[in-house]
C-alpha positions in Angstrom: -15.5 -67.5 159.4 -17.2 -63.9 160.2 -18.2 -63.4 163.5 -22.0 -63.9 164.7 -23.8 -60.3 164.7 -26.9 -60.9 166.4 -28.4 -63.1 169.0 -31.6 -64.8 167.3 -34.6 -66.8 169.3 -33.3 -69.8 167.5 -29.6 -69.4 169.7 -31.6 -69.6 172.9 -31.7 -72.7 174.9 -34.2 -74.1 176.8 -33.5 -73.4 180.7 -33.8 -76.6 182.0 -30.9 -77.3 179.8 -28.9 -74.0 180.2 -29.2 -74.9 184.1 -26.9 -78.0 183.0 -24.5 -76.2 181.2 -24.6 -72.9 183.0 -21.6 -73.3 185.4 -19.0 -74.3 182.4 -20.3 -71.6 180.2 -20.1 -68.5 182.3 -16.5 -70.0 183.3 -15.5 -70.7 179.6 -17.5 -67.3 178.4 -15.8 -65.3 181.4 -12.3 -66.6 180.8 -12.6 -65.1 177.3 -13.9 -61.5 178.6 -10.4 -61.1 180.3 -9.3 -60.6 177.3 -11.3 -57.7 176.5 -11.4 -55.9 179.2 -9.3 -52.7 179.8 -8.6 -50.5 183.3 -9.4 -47.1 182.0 -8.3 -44.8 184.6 -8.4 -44.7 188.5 -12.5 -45.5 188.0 -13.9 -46.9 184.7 -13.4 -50.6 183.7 -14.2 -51.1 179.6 -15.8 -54.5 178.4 -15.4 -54.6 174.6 -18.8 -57.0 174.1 -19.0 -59.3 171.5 -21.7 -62.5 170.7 -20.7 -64.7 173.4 -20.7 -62.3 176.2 -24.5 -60.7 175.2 -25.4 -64.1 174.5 -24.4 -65.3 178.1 -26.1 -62.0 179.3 -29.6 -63.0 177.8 -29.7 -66.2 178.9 -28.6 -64.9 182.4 -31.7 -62.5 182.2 -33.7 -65.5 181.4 -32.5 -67.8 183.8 -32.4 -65.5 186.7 -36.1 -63.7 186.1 -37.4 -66.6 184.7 -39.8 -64.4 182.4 -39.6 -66.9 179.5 -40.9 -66.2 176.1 -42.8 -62.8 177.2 -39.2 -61.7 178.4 -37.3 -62.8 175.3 -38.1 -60.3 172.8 -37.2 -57.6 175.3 -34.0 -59.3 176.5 -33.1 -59.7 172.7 -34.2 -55.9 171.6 -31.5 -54.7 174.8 -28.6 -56.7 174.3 -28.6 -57.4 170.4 -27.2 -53.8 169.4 -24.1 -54.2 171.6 -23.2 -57.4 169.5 -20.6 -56.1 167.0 -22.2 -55.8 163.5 -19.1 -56.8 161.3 -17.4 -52.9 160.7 -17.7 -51.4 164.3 -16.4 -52.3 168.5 -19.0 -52.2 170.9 -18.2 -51.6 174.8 -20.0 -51.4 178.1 -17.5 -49.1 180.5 -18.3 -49.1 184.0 -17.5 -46.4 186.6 -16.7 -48.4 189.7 -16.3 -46.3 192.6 -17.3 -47.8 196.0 -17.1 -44.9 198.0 -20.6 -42.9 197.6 -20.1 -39.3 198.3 -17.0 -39.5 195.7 -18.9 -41.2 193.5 -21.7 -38.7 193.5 -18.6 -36.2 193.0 -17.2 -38.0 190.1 -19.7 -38.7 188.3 -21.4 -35.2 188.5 -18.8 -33.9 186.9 -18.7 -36.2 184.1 -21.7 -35.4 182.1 -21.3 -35.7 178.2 -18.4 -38.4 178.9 -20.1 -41.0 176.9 -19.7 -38.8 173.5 -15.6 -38.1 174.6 -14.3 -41.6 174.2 -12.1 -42.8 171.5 -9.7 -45.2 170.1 -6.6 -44.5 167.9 -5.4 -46.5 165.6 -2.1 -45.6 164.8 -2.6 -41.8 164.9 -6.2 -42.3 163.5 -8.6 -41.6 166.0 -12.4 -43.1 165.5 -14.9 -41.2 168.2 -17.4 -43.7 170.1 -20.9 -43.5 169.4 -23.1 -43.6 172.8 -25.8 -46.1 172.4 -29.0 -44.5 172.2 -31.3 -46.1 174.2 -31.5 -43.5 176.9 -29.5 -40.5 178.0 -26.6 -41.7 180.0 -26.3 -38.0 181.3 -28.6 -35.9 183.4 -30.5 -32.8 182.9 -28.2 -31.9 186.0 -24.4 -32.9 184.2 -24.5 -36.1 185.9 -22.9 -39.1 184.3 -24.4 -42.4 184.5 -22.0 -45.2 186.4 -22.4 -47.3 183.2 -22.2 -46.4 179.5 -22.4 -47.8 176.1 -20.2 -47.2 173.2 -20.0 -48.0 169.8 -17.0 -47.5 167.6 -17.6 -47.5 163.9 -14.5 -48.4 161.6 -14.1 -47.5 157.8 -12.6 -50.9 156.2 -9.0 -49.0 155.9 -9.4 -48.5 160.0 -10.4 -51.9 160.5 -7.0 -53.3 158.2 -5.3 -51.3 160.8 -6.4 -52.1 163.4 -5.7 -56.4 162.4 -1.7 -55.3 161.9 -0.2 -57.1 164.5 1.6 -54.4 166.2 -0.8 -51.4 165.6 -0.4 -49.1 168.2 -4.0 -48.8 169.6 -4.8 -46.2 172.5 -8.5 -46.2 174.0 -9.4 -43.3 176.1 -11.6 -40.6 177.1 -11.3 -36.5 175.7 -13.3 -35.2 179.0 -12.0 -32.3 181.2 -12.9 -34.3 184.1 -11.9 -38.0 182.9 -8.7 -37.6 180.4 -7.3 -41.1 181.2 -6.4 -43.3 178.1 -4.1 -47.1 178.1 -2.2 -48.5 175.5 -3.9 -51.9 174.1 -2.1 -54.5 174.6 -1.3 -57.1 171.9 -3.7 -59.9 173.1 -6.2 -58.1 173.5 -6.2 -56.8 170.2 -6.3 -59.8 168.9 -9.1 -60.9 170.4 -10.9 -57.4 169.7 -9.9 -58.0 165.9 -11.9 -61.2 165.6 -14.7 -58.9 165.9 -14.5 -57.4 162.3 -16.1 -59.5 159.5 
């Protein structure tokens, strides 16, 4: 069965009854983001997204503003394009630093990072795509704590990248941020379910 590529009003629930269900869904949907989430360095934390987890993100929005119908559209018109669309990986990556003064120094010397991250499928390397909603990096060279990035795979890449065992390295080409981790197995698994 291919994968759900978009989050339609008809998949929203009413609140009263996502209020019921809320605790075992954020547990169940939360339990299934471990496995795609990757350490990227000493400071950036990737989230490969995916239905479920944007899904669980709208109706958070919803239930937390309470906005209702006037807020869905926008809700839905934010988180739809980081749902995988059936050839392509879509990822939030955070830059967690708790310290402020090195964050500020971190981050201003990672502007353009969202345009240097990859992944490499064995040897093959497919360059993210940052999502273009806004500029993540300021008129200053100062990169944005959280990014979005969209990979998009030819068929031949995605076959790949289903081979149990492809060796699959995500990372970032930036002078300032060159960090980049091996994939493991199960999470590639679970990343592959996102191709249709």
């Amino acid at each position: 069965m291919s994968p759900k590529t978009e989050i339609t009003q008809a998949d929203i629930m009413d609140m009263a009854e996502y209020a019921n269900i809320r605790k075992d869904r954020r547990r169940e949907i939360i339990q299934g983001k471990a496995l795609r989430q990757l350490a990227l360095g000493p400071d950036a934390t990737v989230h490969f997204e995916n239905y479920d987890s944007m899904w669980l993100q709208v109706h958070e929005m919803l239930y937390i503003e309470r906005g209702g119908a006037e807020q869905l559209a926008g809700e839905l018109a934010a988180y739809n394009p980081m749902v995988p669309k059936g050839r392509d990986l879509a990822c939030t990556v955070l830059f967690e630093i708790d310290n402020p003064d090195r964050r500020r120094v971190v981050l201003g010397a990672l502007g353009g990072i969202e345009e240097a991250m990859f992944i490499r499928v064995d040897g093959e390397e497919i360059m993210g795509v940052p999502e273009e909603d806004t500029d993540r990096t300021s008129a200053e060279g100062k990169a944005s704590s959280v990014q979005f990035v969209h990979f998009p795979f030819t068929d031949a890449q995605v076959a790949k990248f289903r081979r149990k065992g492809a060796g699959i390295v995500v990372g970032f080409k930036h002078p300032g941020y060159g960090h980049m981790v091996l994939l493991p197995e199960e999470k590639r698994a679970a990343l592959a379910a996102d191709f249709a």
